[in-house]
PDB file of the backbone (N, CA, C, O) and the ligand in Angstrom, with CONECT records:
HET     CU  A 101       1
ATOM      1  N   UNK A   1      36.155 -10.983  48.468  1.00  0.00           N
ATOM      2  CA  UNK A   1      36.958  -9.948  49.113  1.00  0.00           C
ATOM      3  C   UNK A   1      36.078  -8.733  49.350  1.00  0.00           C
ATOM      4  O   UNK A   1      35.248  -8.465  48.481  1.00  0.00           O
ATOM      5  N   UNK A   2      36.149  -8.144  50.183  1.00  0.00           N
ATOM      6  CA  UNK A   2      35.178  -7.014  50.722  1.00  0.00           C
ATOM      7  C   UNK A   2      36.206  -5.892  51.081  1.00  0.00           C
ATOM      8  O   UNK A   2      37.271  -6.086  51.668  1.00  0.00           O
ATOM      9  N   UNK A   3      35.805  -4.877  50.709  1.00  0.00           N
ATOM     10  CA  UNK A   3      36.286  -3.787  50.434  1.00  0.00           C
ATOM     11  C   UNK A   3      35.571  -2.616  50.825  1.00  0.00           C
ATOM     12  O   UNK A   3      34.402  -2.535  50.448  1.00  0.00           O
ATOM     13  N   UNK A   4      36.119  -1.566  51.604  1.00  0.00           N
ATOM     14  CA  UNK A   4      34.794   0.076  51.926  1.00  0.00           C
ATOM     15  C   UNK A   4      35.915   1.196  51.441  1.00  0.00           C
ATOM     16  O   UNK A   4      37.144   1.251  51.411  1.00  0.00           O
ATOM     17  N   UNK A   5      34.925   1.968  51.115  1.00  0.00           N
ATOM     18  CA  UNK A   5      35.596   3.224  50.372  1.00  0.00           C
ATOM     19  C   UNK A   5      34.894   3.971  51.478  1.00  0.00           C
ATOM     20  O   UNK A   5      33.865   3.536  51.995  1.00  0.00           O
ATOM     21  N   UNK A   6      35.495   5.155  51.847  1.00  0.00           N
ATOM     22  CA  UNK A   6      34.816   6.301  52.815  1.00  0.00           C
ATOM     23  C   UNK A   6      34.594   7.343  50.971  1.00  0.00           C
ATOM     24  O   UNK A   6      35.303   7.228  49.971  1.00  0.00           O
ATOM     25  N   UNK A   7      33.564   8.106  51.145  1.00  0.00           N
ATOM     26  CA  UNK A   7      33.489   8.544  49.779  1.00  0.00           C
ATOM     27  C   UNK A   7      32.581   9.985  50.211  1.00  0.00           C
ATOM     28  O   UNK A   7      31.362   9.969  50.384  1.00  0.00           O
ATOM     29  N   UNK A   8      33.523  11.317  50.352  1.00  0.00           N
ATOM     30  CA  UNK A   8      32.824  12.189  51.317  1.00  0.00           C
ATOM     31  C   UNK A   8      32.285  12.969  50.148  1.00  0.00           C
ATOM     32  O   UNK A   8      31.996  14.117  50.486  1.00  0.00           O
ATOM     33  N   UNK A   9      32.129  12.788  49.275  1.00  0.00           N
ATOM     34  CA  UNK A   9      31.263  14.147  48.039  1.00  0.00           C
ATOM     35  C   UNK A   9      29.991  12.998  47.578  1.00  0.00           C
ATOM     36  O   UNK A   9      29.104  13.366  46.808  1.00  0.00           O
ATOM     37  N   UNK A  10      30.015  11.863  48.030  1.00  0.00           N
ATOM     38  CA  UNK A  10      28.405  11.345  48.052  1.00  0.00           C
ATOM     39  C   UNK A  10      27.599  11.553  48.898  1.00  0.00           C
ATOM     40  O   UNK A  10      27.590  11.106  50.045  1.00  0.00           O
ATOM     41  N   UNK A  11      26.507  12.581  48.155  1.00  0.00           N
ATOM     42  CA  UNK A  11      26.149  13.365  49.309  1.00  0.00           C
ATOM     43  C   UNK A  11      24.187  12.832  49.057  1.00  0.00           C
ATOM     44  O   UNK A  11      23.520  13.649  49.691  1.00  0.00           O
ATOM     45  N   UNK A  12      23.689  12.265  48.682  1.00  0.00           N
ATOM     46  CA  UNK A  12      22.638  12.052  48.091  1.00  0.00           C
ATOM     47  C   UNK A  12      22.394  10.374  47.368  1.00  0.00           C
ATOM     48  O   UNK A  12      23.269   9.586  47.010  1.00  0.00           O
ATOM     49  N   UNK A  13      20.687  10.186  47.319  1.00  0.00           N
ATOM     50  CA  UNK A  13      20.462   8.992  47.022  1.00  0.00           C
ATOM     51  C   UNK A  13      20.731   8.896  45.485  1.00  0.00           C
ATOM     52  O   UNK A  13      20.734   7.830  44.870  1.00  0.00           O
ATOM     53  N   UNK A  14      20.940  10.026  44.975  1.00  0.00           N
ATOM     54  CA  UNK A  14      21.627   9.981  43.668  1.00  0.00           C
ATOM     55  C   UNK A  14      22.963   9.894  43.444  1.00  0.00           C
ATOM     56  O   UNK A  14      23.349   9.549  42.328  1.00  0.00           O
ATOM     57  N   UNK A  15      23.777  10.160  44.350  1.00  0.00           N
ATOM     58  CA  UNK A  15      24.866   9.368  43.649  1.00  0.00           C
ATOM     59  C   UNK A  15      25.302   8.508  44.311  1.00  0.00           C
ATOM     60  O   UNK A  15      26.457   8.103  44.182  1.00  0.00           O
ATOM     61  N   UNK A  16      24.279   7.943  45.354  1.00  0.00           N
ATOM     62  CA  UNK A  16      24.867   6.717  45.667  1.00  0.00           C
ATOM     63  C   UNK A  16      24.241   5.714  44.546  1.00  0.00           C
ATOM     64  O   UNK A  16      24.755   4.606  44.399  1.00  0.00           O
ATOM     65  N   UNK A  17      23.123   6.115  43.753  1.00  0.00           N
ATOM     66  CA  UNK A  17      22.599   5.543  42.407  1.00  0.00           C
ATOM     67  C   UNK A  17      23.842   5.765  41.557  1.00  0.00           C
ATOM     68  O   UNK A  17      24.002   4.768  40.854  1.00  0.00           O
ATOM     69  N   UNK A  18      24.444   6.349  41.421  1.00  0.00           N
ATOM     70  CA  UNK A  18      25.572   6.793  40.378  1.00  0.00           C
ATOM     71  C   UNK A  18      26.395   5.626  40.366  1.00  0.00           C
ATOM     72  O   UNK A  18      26.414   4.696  39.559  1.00  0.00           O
ATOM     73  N   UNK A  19      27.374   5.919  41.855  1.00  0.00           N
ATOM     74  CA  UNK A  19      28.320   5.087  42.126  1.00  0.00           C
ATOM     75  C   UNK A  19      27.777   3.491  42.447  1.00  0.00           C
ATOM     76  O   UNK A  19      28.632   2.674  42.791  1.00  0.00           O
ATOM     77  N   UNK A  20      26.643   3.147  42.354  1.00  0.00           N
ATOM     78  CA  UNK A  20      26.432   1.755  41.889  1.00  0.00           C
ATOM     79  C   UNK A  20      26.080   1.489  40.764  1.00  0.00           C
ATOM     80  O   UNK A  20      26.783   0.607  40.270  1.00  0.00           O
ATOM     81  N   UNK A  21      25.327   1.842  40.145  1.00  0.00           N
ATOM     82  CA  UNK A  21      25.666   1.584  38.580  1.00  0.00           C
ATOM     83  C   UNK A  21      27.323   1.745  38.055  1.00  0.00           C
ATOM     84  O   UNK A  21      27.661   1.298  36.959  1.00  0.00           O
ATOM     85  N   UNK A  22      28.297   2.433  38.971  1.00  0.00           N
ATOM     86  CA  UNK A  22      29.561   2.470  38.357  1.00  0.00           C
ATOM     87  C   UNK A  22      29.424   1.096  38.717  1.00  0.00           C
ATOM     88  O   UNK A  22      29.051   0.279  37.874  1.00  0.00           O
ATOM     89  N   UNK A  23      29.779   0.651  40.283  1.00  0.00           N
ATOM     90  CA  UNK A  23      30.073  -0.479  40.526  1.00  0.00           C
ATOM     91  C   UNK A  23      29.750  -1.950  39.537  1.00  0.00           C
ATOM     92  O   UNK A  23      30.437  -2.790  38.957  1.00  0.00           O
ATOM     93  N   UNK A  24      28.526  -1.721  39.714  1.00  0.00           N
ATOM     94  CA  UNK A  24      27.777  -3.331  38.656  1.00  0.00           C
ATOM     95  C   UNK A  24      28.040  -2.911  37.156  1.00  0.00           C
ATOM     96  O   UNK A  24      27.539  -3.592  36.261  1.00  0.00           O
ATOM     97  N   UNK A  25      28.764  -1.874  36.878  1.00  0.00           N
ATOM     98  CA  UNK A  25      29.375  -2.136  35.570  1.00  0.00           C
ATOM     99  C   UNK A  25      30.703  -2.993  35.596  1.00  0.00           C
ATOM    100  O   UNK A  25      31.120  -3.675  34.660  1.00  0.00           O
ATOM    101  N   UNK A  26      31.383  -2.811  37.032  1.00  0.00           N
ATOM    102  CA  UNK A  26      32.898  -3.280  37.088  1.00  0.00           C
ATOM    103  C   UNK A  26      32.592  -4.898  36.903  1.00  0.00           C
ATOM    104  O   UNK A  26      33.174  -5.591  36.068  1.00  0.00           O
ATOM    105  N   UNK A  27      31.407  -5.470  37.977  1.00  0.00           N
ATOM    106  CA  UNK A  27      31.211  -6.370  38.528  1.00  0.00           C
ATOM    107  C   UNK A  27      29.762  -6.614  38.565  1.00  0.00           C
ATOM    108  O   UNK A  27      29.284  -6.199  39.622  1.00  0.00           O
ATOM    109  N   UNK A  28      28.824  -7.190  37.709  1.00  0.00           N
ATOM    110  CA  UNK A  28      27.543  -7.261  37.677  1.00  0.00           C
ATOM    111  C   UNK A  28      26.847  -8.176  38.740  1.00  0.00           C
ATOM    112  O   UNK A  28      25.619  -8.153  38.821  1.00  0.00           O
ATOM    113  N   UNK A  29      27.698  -9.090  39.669  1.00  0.00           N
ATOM    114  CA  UNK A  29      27.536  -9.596  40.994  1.00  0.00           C
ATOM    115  C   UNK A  29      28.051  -9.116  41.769  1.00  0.00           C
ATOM    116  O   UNK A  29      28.610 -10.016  42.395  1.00  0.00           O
ATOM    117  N   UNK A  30      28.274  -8.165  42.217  1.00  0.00           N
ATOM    118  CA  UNK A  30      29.068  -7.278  43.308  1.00  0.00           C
ATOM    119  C   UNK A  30      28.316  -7.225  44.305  1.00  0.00           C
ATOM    120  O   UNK A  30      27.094  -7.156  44.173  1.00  0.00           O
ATOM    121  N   UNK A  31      28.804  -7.243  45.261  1.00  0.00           N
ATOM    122  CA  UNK A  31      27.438  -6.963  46.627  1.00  0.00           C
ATOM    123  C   UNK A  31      28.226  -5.610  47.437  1.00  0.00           C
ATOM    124  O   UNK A  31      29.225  -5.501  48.147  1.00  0.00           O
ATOM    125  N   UNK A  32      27.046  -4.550  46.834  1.00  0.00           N
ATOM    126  CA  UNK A  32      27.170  -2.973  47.498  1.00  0.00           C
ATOM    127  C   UNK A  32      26.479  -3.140  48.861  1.00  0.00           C
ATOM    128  O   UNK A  32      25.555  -3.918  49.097  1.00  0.00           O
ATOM    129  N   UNK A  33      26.807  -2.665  49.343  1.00  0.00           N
ATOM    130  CA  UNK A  33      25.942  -1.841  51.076  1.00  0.00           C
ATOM    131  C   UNK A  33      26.749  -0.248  50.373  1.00  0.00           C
ATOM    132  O   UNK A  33      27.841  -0.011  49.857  1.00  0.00           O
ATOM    133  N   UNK A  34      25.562   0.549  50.696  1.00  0.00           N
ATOM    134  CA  UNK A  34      25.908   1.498  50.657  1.00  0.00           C
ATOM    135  C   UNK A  34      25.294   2.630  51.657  1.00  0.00           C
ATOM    136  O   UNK A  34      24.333   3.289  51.261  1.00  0.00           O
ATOM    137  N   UNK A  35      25.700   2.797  52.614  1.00  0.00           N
ATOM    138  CA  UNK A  35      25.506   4.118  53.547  1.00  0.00           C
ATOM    139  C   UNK A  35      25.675   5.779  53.840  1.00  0.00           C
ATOM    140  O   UNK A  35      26.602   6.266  54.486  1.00  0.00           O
ATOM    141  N   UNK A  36      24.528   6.562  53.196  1.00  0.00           N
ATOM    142  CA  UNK A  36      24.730   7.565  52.443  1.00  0.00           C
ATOM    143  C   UNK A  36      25.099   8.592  53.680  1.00  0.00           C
ATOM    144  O   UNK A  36      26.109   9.215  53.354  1.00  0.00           O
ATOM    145  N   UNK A  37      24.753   8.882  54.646  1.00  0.00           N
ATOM    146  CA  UNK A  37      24.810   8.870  55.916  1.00  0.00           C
ATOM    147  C   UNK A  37      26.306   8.978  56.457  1.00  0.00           C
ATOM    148  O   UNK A  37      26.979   9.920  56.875  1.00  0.00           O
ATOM    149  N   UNK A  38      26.488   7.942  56.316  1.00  0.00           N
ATOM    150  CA  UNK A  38      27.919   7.466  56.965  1.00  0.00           C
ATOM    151  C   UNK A  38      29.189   7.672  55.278  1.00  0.00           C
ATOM    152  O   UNK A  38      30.409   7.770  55.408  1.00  0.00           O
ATOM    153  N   UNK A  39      28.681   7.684  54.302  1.00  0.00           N
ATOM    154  CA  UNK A  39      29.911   7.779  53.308  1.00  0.00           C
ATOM    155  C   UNK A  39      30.308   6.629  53.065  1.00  0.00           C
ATOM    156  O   UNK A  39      31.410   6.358  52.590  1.00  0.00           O
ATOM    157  N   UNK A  40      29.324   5.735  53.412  1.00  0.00           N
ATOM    158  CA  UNK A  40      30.053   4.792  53.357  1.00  0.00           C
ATOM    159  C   UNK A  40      29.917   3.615  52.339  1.00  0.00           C
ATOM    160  O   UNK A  40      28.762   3.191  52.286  1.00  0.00           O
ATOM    161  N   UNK A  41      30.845   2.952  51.481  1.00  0.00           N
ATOM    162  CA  UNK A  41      30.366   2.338  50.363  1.00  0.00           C
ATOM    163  C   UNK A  41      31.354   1.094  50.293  1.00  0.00           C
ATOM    164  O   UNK A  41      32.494   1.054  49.831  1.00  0.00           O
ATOM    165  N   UNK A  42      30.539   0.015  50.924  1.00  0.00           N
ATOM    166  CA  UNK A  42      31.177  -1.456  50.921  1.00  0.00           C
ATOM    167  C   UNK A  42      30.760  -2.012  49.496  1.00  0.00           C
ATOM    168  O   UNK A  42      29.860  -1.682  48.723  1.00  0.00           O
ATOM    169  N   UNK A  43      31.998  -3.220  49.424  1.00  0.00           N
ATOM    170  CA  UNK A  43      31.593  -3.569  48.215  1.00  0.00           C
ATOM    171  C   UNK A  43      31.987  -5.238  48.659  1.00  0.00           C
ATOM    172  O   UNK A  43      32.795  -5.443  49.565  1.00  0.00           O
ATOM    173  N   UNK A  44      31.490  -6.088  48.103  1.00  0.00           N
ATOM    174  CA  UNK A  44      31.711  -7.132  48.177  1.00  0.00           C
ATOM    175  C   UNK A  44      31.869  -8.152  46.751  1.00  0.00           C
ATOM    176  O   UNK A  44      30.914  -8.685  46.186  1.00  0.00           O
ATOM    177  N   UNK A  45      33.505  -8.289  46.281  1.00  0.00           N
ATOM    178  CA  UNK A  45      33.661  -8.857  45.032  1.00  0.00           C
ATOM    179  C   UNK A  45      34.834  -9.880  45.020  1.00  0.00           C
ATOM    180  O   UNK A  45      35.612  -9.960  45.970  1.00  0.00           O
ATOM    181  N   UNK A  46      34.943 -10.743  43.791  1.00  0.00           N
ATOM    182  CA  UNK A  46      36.202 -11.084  43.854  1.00  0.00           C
ATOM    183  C   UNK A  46      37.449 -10.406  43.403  1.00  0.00           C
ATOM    184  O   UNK A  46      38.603 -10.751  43.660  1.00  0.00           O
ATOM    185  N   UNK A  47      36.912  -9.044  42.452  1.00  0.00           N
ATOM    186  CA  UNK A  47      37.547  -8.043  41.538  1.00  0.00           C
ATOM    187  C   UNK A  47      38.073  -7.421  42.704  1.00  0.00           C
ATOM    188  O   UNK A  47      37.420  -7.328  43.743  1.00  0.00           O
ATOM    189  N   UNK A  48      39.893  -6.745  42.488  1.00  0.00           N
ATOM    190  CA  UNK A  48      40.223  -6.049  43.034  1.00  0.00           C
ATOM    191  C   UNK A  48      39.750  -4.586  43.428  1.00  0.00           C
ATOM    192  O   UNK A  48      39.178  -3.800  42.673  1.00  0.00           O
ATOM    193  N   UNK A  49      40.038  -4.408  44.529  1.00  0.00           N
ATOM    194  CA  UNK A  49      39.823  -2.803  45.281  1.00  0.00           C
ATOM    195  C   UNK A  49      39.671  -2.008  44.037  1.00  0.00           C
ATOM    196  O   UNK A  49      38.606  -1.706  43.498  1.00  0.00           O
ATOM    197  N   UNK A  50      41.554  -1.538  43.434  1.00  0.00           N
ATOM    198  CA  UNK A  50      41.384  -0.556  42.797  1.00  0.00           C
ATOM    199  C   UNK A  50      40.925  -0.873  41.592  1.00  0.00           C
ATOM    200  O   UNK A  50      41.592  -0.135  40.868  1.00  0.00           O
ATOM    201  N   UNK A  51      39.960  -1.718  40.647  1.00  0.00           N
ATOM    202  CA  UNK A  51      39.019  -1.396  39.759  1.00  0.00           C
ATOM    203  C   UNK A  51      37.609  -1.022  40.153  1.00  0.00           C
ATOM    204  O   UNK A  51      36.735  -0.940  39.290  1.00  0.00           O
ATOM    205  N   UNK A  52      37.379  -0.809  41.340  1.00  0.00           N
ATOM    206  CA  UNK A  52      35.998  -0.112  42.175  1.00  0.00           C
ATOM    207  C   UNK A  52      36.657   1.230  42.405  1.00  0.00           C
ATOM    208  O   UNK A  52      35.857   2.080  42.796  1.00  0.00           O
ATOM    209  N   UNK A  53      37.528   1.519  42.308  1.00  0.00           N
ATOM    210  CA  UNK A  53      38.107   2.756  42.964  1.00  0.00           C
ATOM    211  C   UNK A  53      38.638   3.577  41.627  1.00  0.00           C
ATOM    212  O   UNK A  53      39.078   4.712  41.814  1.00  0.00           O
ATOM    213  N   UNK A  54      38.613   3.093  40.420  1.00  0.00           N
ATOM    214  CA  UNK A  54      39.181   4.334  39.573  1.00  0.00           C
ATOM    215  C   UNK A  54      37.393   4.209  38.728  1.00  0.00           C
ATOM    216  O   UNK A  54      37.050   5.058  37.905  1.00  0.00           O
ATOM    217  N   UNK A  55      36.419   2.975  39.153  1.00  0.00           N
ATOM    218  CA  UNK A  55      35.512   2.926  38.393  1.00  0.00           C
ATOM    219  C   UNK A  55      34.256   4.203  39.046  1.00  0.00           C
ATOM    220  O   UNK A  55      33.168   4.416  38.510  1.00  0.00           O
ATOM    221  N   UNK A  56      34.661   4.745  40.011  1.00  0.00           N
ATOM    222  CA  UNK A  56      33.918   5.448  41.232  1.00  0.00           C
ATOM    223  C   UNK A  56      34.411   7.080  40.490  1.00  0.00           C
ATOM    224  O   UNK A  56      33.699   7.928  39.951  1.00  0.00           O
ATOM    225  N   UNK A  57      35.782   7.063  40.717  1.00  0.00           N
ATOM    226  CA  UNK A  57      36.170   8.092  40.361  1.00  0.00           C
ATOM    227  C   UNK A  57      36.160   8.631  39.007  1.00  0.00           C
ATOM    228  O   UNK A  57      36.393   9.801  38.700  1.00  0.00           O
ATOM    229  N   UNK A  58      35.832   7.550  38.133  1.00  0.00           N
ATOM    230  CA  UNK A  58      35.514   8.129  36.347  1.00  0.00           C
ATOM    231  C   UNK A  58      33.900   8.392  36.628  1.00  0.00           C
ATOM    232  O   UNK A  58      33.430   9.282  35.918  1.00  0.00           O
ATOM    233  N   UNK A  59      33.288   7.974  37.239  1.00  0.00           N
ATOM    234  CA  UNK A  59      32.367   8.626  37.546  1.00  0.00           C
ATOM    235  C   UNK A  59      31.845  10.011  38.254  1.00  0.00           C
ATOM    236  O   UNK A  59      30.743  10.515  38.038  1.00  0.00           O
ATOM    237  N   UNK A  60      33.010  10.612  39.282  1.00  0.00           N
ATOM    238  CA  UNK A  60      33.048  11.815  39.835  1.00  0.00           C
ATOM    239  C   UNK A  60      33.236  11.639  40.750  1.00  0.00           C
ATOM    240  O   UNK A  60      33.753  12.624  41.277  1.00  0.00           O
ATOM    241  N   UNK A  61      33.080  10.633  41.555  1.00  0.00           N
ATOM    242  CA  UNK A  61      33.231  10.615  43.154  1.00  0.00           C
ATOM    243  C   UNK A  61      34.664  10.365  43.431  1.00  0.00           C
ATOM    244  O   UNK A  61      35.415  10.059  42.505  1.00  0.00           O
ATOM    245  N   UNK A  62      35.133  10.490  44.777  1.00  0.00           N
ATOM    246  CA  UNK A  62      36.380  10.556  45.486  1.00  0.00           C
ATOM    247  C   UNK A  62      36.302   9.641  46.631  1.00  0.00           C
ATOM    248  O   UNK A  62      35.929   9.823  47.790  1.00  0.00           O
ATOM    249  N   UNK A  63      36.968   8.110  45.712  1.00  0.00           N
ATOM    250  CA  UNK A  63      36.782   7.207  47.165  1.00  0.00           C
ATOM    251  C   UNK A  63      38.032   7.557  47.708  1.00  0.00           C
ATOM    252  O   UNK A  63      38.952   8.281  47.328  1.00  0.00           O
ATOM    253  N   UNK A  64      37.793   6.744  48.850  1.00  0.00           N
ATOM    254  CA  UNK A  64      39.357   6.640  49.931  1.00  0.00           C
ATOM    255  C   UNK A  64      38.908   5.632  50.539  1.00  0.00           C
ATOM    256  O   UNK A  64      37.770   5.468  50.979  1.00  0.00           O
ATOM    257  N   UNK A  65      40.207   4.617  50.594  1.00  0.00           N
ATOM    258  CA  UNK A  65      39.982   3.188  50.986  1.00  0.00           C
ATOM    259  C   UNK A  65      39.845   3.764  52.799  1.00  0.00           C
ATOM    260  O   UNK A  65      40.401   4.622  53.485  1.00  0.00           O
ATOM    261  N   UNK A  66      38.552   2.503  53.052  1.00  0.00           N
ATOM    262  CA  UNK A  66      38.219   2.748  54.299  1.00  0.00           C
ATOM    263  C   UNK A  66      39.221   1.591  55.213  1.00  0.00           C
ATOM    264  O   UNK A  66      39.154   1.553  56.441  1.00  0.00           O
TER     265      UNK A  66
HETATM  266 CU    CU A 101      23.997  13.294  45.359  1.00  0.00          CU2+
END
């Protein structure tokens, strides 16, 4: 299942480092694309949306399903 968060306070190659280490904690096979540029943060898992989405936000960031 593939999933994008628009995620507008990732503003840097650091927290798009952040918010993948959140991710591969949820899901240690997860397949990120992440586009720092665009906000944009695909995820590719069998794990539901919202455990990428409160795992983003205990980290600091503010997804919004894309
Ligand atoms: Cu940053």
């Amino acid at each position: 299942m593939s999933t994008v968060f628009t995620v507008n306070d990732m503003t840097c190659n650091h927290c798009a480092s952040v918010i993948t280490k959140a991710v591969k904690d949820v899901d240690a096979n997860a397949r990120i694309d992440i586009a720092v540029a665009e906000k944009r943060v695909a995820i590719d898992s069998a794990l539901p949306a919202q455990e990428f989405a409160e795992a983003i936000a205990e980290a600091g960031y503010t997804p919004v399903a894309a």
